[in-house]
N, C-alpha and C positions, 0 to 999 in steps of 0.2 A: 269540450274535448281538450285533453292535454295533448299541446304541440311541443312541449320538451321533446330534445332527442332521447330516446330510448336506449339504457347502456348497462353492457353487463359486464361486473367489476371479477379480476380474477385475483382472489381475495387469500394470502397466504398468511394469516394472523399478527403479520408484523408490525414494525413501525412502520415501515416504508409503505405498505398495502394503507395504514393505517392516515397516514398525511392523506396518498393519493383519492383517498377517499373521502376524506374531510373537503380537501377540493371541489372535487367534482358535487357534494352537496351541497356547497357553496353557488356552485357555477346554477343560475335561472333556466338557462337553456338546456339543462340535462337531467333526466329523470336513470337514476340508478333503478334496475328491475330486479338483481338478485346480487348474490354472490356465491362464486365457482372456484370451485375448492378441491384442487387432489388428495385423495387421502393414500395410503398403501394398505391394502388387501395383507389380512390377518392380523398387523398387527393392530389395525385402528387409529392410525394417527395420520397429522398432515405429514406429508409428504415432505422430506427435508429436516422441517425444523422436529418433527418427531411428538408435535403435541396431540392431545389425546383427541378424540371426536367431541366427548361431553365438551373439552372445554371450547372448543371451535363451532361445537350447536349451541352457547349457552354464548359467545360474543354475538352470532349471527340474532339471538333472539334479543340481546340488549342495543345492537345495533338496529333493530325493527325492519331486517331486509330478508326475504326466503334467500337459503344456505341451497345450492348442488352438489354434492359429495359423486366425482368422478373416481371410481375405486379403481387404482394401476396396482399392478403387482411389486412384490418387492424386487430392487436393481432392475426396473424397469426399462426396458431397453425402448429408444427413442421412435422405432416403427411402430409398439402397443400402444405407446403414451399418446401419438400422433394421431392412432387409431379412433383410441377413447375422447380424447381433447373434440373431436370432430366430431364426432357422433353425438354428442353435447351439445354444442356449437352450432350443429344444424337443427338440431330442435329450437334454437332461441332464432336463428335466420328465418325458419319457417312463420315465427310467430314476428317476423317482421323485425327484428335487430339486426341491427347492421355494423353495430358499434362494442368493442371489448376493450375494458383498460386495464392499464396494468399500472406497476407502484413500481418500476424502473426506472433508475435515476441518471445513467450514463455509459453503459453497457453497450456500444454501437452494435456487437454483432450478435448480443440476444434480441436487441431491438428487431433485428435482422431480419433472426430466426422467424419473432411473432408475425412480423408484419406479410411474409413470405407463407404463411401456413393459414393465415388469414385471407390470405388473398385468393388460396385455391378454391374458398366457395364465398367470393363475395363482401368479405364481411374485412371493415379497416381496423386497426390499434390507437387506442389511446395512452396518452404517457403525460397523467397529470403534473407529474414533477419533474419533469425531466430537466437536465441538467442545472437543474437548481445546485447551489452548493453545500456540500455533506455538511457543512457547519454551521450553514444558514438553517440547515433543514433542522439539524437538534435543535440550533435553539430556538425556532419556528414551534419544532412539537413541544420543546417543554415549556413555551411562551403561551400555547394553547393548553396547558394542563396533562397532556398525554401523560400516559407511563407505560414502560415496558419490561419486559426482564430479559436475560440473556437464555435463550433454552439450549442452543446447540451454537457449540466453539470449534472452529477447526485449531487443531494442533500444530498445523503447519504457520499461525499466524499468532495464534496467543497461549497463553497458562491455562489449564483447564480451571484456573480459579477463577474465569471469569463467568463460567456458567455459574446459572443461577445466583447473580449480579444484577439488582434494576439499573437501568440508563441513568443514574443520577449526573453530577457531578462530579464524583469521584472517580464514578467507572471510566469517562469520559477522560479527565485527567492521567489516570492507568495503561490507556491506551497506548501502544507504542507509536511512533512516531510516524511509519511506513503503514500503518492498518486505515485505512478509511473509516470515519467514523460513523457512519450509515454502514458498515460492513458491506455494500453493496459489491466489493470482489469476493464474497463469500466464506470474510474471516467471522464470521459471527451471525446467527439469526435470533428473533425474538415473538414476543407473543407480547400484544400491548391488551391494557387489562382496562385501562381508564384514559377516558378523554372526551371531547364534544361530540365523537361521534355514539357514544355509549348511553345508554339511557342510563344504566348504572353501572358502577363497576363489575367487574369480573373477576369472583372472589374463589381463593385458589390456594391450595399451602405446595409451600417446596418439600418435593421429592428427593430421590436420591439422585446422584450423578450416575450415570455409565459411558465407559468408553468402548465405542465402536470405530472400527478403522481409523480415521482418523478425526474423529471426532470426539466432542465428548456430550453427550446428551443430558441436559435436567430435566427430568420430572417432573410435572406441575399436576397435580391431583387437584379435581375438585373437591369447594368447600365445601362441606356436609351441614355447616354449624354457623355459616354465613359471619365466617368469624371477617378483621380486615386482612390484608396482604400482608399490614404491619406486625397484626399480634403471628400469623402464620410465618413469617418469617423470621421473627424472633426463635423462633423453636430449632430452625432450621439448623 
């Protein structure tokens, strides 16, 4: 019988889900059961960062973990998301979890939020990284080979030339001075494509930019032709 605790990750394709998760497979004592994932109703993508479903079922599959796609509507207002989030949530409580984590890194009062909406049927928050520091943590992931790209840039914090930008080096150095470099106050989100927790990479070409409100969204189209990231990006 496996006595690992049983835990369910809520998985938003990013870097940060992406550490938090390498963690917690690290960690002997915990057995990860899935990953839970909002998506938005029509358009087919996660939720936020705007990536498409293929390529959010095609991480879940190189990650070797079952995907739950929670469908909210679009500008979801916080009573439906609540709604849906729980109605999930009590499906995994009934099957005996008790335990959900998240890839939050220092956010006191979304901590808050989860922990407080967890608590209405029983079930506590994990927070594998939590206040680790935003510099430690890049070079943490690109000391473990991660990679990621930028897909969605708020405007109110950077150039939209930073979509569609991987995390290297350079990105990193571009950074202004005041942005957190885990975007963790929600100057930037991403989709990580390669790392330990991937059986294989997650091969993908850049799309186009668009901007909505204030953001600006990139594109990431699956590969058809199993081409790399590299030669896909080149094109770009």
């Amino acid at each position: 019988m496996d006595e690992r605790e049983p835990v369910l990750f809520c998985w938003s394709g990013g870097k940060d889900s992406a550490m938090a998760l390498h963690a917690l497979l690290l960690d002997p004592q915990v057995r990860v059961v899935a990953l839970l994932t909002t998506v938005t109703e029509g358009y087919d993508r996660v939720s936020m960062h705007g990536v498409r479903r293929e390529l959010l079922q095609r991480q879940a599959e190189s990650i070797g973990l079952p995907l739950h796609e929670v469908f909210i509507p679009p500008e979801c207002v916080n009573s439906i998301y609540e709604e849906r989030m729980e109605a999930a949530l009590r499906g995994y409580f009934e099957n005996g979890i008790r335990k959900v984590a998240f890839g939050d890194i220092f956010l006191e009062d979304l901590r808050a939020y989860r922990e407080k909406n967890l608590a209405r049927f029983g079930m506590t928050a994990l927070f594998p990284i939590w206040k680790r520091d935003s510099r430690e943590l890049i070079d943490s992931f690109h000391a473990h080979g991660f990679r990621s790209i930028a897909v969605c840039v708020n405007f109110k914090f950077l150039d939209r030339s930073f979509a569609g930008r991987e995390l290297d080096t350079s990105f990193f150095a571009d950074l202004p001075a005041q942005v957190d470099c885990c975007g963790e106050n929600g100057e930037f989100h991403t989709f990580a494509f390669c790392g330990p927790i991937f059986k294989d990479p997650v091969r993908f070409e850049v799309g186009e930019c668009v901007d909505r409100d204030s953001f600006v969204f990139c594109d990431l189209l699956l590969e058809k032709e199993c081409q790399t990231y590299e030669r896909a990006s080149s094109k770009a």
